[in-house]
N, C-alpha and C positions, 0 to 999 in steps of 0.2 A: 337578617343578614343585609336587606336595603338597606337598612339605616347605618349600619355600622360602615357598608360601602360609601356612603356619602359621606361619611366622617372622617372617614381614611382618603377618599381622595380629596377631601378638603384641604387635609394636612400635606400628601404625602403625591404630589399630580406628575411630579416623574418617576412614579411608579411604571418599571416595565415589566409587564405578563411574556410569562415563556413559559417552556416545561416542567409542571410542577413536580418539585423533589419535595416537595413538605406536606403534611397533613393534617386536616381540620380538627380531627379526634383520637389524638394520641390515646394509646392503651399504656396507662401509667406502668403499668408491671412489665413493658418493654420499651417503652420513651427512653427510660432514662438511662437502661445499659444500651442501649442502640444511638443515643445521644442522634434520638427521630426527631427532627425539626417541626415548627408550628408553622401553618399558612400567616402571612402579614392578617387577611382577611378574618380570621378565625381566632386569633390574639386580640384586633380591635374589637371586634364583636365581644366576646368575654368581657374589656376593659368597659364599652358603651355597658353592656346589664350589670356590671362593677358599679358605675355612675350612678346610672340610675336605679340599682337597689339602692345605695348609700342614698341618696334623695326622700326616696317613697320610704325608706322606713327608718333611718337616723333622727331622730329628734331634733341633734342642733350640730350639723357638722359643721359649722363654722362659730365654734364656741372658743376652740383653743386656737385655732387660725386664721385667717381671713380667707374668703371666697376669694381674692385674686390670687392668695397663696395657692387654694386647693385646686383652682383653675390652671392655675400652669403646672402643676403637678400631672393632672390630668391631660393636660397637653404633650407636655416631655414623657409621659407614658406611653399615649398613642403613639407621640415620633418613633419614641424604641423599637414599637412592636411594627414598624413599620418595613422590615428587610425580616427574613426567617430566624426565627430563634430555636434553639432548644427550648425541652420543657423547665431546665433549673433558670435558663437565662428570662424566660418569661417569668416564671415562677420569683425574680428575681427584680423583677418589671412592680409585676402586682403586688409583691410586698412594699416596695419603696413607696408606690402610690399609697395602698390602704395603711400603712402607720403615718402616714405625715398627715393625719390627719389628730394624731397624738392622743387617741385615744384607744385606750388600752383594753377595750371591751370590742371593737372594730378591729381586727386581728386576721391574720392570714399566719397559722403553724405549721413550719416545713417536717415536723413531725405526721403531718397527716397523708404526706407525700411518701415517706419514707414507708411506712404501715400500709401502705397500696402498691407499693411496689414489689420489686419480687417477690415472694414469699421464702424463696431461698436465699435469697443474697446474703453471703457471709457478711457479720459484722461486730464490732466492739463499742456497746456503749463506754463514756468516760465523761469528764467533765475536767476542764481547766481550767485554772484561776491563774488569774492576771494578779501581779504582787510584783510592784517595783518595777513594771515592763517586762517582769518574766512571767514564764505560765510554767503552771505545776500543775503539776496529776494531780487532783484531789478526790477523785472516785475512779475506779474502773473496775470491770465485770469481773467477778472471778478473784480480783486484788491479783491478777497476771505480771502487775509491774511494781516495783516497789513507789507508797505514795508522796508525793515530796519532792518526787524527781523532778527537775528542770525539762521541759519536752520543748525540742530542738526540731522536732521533723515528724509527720507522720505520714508513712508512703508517699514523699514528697512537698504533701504539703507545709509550709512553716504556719509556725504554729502564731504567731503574727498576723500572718494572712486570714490562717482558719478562725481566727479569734474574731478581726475585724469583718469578715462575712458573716460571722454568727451575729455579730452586733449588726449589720443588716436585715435581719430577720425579726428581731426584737421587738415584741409591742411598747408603747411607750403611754407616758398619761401627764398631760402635760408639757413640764419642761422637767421631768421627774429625768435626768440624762445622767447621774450619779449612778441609780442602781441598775441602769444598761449592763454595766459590767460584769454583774452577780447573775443577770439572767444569760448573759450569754456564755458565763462560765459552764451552765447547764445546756445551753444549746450547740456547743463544741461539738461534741458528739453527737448529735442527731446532723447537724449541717456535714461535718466529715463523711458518715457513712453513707449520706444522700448522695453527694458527690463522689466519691469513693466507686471505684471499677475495680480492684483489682480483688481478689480471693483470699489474700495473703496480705496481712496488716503488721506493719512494723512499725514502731517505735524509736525514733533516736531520741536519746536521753543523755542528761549528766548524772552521773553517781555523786557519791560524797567525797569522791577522791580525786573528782575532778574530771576524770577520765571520762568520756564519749563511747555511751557503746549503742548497739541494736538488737531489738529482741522484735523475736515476731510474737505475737500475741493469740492464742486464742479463741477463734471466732462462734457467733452463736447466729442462727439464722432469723430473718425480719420476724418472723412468727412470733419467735419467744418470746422478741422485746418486752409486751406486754402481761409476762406471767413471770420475770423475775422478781421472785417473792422478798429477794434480800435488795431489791434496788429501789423498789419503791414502798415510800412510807402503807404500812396497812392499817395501824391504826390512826385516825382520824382524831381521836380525842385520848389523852392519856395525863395521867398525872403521879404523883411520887413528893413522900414529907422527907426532908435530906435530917441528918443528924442533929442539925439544928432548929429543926419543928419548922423551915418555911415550905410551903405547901407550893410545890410548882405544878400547874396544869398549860400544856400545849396542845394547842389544838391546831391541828395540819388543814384544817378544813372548816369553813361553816355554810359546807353544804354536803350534810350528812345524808345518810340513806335511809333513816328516818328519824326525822323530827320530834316526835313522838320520846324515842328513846333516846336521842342526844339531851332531851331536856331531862329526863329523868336523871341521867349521867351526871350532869353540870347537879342536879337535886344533891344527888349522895357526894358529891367530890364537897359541897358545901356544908352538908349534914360531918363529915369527915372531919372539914375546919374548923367546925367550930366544939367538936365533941372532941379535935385533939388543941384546941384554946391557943392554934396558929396565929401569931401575932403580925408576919409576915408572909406575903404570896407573890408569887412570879407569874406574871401569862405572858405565855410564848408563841407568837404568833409568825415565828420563821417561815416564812416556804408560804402560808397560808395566804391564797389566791382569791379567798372568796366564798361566795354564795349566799346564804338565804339572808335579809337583813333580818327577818324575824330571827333568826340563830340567832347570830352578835347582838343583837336586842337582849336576848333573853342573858347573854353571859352580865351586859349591863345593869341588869334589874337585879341582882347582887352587890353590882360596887358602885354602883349609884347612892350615895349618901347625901348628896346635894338634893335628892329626890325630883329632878329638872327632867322639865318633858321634852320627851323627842319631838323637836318639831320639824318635818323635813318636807321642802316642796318635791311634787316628784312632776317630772314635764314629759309629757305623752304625746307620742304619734302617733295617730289613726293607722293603721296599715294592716292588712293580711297578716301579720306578724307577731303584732301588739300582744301584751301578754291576757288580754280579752278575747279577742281574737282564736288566739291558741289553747284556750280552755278547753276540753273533751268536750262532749255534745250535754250530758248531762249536766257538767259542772257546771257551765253556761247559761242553761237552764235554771238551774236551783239560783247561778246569779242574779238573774232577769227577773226571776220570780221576788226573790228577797228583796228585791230595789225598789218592783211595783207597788209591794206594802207599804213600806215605810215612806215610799218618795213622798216630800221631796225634803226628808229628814235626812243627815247623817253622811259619812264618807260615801257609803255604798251607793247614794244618789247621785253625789257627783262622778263617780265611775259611771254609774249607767248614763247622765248627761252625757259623758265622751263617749261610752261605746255606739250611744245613738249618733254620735255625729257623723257626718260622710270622711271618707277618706281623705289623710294629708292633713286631718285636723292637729292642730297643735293646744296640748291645753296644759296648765298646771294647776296642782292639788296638792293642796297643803295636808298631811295627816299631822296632827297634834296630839299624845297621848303618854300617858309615863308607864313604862315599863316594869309587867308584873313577874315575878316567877310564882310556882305554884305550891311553895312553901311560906311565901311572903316574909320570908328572909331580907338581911343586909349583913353585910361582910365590914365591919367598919374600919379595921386596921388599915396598915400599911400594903401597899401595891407597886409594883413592880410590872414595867412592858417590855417587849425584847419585840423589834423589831429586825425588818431584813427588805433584801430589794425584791425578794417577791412576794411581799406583804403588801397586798392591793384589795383592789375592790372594796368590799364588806370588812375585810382587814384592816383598810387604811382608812374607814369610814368610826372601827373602833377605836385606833389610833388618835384618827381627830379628837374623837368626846372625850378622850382618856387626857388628853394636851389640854383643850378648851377648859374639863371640868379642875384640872389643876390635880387628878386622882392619883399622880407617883411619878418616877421619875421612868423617862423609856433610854432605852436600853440597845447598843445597835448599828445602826448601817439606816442609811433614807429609807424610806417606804417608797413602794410605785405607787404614788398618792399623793393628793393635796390635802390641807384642811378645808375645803370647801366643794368636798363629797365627790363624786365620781359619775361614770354612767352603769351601767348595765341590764342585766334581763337580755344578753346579745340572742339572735336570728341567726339562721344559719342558711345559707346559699349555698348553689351550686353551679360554678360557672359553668354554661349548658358544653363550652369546646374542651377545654382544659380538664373539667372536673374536678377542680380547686372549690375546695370550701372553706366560707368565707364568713366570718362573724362578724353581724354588724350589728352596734346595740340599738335598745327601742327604747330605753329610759334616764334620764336622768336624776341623778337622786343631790339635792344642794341641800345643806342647813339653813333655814330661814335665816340667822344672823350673819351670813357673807354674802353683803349685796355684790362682792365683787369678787369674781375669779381669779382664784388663785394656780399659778400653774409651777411652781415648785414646790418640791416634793416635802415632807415632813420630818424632819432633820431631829435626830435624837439629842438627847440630854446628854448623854456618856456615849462618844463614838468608839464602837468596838469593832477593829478589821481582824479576821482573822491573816496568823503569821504561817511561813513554811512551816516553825516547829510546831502548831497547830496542827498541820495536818500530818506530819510524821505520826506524833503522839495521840492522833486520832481525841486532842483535849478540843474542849470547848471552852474559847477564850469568853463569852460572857457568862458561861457561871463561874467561869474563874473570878472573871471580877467582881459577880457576887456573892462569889464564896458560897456557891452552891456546890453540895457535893453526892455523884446519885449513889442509893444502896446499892 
């Protein structure tokens, strides 16, 4: 708390102390219907261990920015938090800071605000898409509204407004600013009901007839949010041959619950194409955020026909954090052990070189290797990618090699992604006042052949927006276009 006082009256010296109305450790699950204010003193201190976690364990936070960028950043956040805020208006402080840093793995989710707060607070997930400078239902709980509608208002808020605060919240990666819009069409609804007081949720809408009506909506309590079985995707990997023999597999995820059997799975979907002599395939990597590179490796070692090796440096920060570091005690061990053998042989020796180094070390390592599956299969036909804006990480990492290797045409909307790979393996924080948790990554992951950083996003070959009548008719405009049709 010294240090964060010296930093705050550095900035901030006509500061005057009077009777404090605000407090240092808001209780999330009454902050936010009490609309409880933060101490100035208690905000700076959160922002100072903000700082300097982003220091001690970011690998290269001035990659997509510059240090005098992140430095006034850092500055105009302190200034903010310098007179009492609410917890959304802080909350609002720490976002703006942790994404201008434009990396998409360093994150601050006002969904994890919402999930700690009351546990009863009536609410309505939904989701709005921006189309033309209008927004439209395009999900809601229940289907309470019809989808398609024009949404004019909710409990006040215009849906303009609510749109561009969602897009405040937004992680970003790069200059990837195209597919802000598709994420914040999903963060609609978690920003509303954050902010959102009242019990009673209405809706103004246009009909088809032109007409303006109001309906109240339905509410479900914070609890459920996360056990509605029909809102969020439950299979992670699926697939389906449409009438015309092409084999489409989408995978929501490549970071399954185990490895183990998602590689079996990817076995038999290949065993499938080729014993039904599929001459065309689709991968659909909509929504799909990420996770293991070994996954999307392995979906690689299939449509790898060029048989080119992954070479990818990856750049490491020494830290408490580090994904050495966070190894179980065991695992650790068997690490340490296996390295001692062989040193000073093979990858496994230059990981033990960094994990032996002291803290703050920065190093990179190149792993070089071509990707096996364990049928030692190839898929040789035609390939097909569908992309979307929240196809990142490990998503937009398969993206890249899928462009680079020239293996089909993608299919889509930008990716939250460059061709010259991403960060991740994020840490998780807790700012000790607020109790905001805060992702910050410990890695980065480049392809050996982009000596230089690319910061916009990876732009499809066939741009496909979804239209209103898309979602009236709940179709899917890019298998329309490719004339995919499901049984």
């Amino acid at each position: 708390m010294v240090r964060a006082l010296f930093v705050f009256l550095g900035l901030s010296f006509n500061f005057v102390f009077s009777a404090q109305t605000c407090t240092d450790f808001p209780i999330l699950s009454k902050a936010i219907e009490n609309k409880t204010k933060m101490c100035p003193l208690a905000m700076v201190n959160d922002l100072v261990q903000l700082h300097e976690s982003i220091q001690e364990i970011h690998p290269s936070p001035f990659l997509y920015i510059s240090d005098t960028i992140y430095y006034e950043a850092y500055k105009k956040a302190l200034f903010a938090a310098s007179t009492e805020k609410t917890v959304l208006e802080f909350a609002e402080i720490v976002s703006e800071f942790t994404h201008g840093i434009k990396d998409s793995h360093t994150n601050f989710n006002p969904r994890d605000i919402l999930l700690r707060s009351n546990r009863k607070k009536p609410i309505v997930p939904f989701y709005l898409k921006e189309i033309d400078g209008k927004y439209y239902l395009e999900k809601i709980v229940n289907e309470s509204l019809p989808l398609g509608s024009e949404i004019l208002d909710i409990n006040g808020f215009k849906s303009d407004s609510l749109f561009s605060l969602s897009k405040n919240y937004c992680f970003r990666e790069g200059d990837a600013l195209v597919p802000l819009s598709e994420i914040a069409s999903k963060m609609t609804g978690i920003v509303f009901n954050l902010y959102n007081r009242d019990s009673k949720i209405n809706f103004k809408y246009v009909i088809q007839s032109g007409d303006t009506v109001v309906k109240s909506c339905k509410t479900i309590p914070v609890k459920k949010m996360m056990r509605l079985s029909n809102w969020y995707e439950s299979d992670e990997l699926a697939h389906f041959f449409d009438k015309n023999n092409v084999a489409v597999l989408t995978i929501k995820s490549f970071e399954p619950r185990n490895l183990a059997k998602y590689k079996k799975q990817i076995d038999f979907i290949f065993q499938e194409i080729e014993r039904r002599n599929c001459k065309n395939i689709v991968i659909d990597l909509r929504d799909n955020r990420g996770g293991l590179i070994l996954a999307q490796e392995y979906l690689i070692s299939y449509l790898n026909v060029k048989k080119r090796n992954q070479q990818m440096n990856y750049l490491y920060k020494r830290s408490k954090f580090d994904r050495f570091s966070l190894l179980p005690f065991y695992q650790r061990w068997q690490f340490q052990k296996r390295a001692r053998i062989v040193y000073p042989r093979g990858i496994i020796s230059k990981e033990y070189d960094f994990f032996q180094s002291p803290l703050g070390s920065v190093k990179t390592i190149l792993y070089d290797y071509l990707p096996k599956n364990q049928l030692n299969k190839m898929y040789q036909g035609e390939c097909k990618l569908v992309i979307n804006g929240f196809s990142m990480s490990a998503s937009a990492m398969f993206a890249s090699w899928f462009r680079d290797t020239n293996r089909g045409e993608i299919v889509g909307t930008p990716c939250m992604g460059s061709m010259s790979g991403t960060f991740g393996n994020s840490a998780t924080i807790r700012l000790s006042n607020s109790q905001f948790s805060i992702m910050i990554s410990t890695l980065k992951f480049t392809p050996t052949h982009f000596d230089k950083i690319q910061l916009q996003p990876i732009q499809p070959d066939v741009l496909i927006q979804k239209q209103v009548s898309d979602i009236i008719q709940k179709s899917d405009p890019v298998f329309k276009y490719l004339g995919v049709i499901k049984p």
